[in-house]
C-alpha positions as CSV (number, residue, x, y, z in Angstrom):
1,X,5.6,-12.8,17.3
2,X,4.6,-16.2,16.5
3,X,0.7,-15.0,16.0
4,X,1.8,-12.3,13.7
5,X,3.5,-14.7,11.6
6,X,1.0,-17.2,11.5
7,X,-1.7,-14.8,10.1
8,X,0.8,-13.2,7.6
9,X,1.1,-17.1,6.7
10,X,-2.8,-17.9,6.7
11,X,-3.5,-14.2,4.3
12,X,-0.8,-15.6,2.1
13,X,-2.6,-18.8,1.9
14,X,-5.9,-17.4,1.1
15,X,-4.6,-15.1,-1.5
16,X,-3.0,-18.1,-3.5
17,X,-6.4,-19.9,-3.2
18,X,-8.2,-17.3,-4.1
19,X,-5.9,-16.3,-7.3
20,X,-6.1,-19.4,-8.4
21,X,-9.1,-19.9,-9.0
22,X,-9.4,-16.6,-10.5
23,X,-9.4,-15.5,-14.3
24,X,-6.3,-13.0,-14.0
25,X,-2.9,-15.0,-14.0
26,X,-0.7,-14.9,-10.8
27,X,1.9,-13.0,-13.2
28,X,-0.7,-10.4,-14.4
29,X,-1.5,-9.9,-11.0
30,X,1.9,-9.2,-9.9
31,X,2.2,-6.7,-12.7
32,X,-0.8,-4.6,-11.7
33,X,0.0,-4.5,-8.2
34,X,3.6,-3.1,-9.2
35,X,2.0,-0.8,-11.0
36,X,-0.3,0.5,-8.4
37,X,2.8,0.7,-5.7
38,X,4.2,3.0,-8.8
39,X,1.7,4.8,-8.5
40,X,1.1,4.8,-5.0
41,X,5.4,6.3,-4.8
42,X,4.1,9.1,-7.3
43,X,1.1,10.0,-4.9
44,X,3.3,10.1,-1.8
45,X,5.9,12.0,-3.7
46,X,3.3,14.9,-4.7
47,X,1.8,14.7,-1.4
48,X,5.4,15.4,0.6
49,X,6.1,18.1,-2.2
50,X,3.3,20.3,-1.4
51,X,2.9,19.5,2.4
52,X,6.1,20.0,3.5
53,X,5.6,23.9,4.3
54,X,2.6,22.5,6.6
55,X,5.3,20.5,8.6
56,X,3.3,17.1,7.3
57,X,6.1,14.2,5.6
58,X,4.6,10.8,5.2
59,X,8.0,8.3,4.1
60,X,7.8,6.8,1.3
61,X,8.3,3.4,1.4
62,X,7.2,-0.4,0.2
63,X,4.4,-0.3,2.6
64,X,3.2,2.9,2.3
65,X,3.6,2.8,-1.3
66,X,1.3,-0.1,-1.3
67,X,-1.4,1.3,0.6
68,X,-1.7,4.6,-1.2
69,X,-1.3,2.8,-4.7
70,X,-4.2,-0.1,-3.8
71,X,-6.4,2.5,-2.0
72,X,-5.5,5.7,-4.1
73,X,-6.3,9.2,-2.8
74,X,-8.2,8.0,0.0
75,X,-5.0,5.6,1.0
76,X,-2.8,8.7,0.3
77,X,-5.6,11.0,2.5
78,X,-6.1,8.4,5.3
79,X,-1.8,8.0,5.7
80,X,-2.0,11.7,6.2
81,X,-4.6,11.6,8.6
82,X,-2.3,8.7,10.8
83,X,0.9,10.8,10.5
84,X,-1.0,14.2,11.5
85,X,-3.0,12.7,14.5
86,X,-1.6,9.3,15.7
87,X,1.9,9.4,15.4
């Protein structure tokens, strides 16, 4: 437990290095990325829409959100695949 909080630490430290020194403002930053989980809601929403006849439901939430709005399709594609064949 104490591990998995320490690198969630050490990523949060990296990423406030790294923005920065970076040209796009912490704020601005925070706006695109809510964007993109928007977006990410609205991709998991179409996928569940048409995919539920095929017995396939991937939940929407602020994780999953997140990775289908920062990878796009492929996120969206790739949570599919996990909820199919892993879980």
């Amino acid at each position: 437990m104490y591990i998995a909080g320490s690198i969630v630490v050490f990523i949060l430290l990296i990423s406030l290095l790294a923005s920065l020194s970076s040209p796009v403002k912490p704020a601005q930053l925070a706006g695109i990325l809510f964007v993109k989980v928007i977006v990410g809601t609205f991709f998991l929403f179409l996928l569940n829409s048409f995919s539920g006849d095929y017995g396939l439901h991937v939940p929407i939430n602020l994780v999953t959100s997140t990775i289908a709005g920062v990878l796009g399709i492929t996120g969206v594609a790739a949570l599919a695949v996990i909820q199919l064949w892993i879980l």
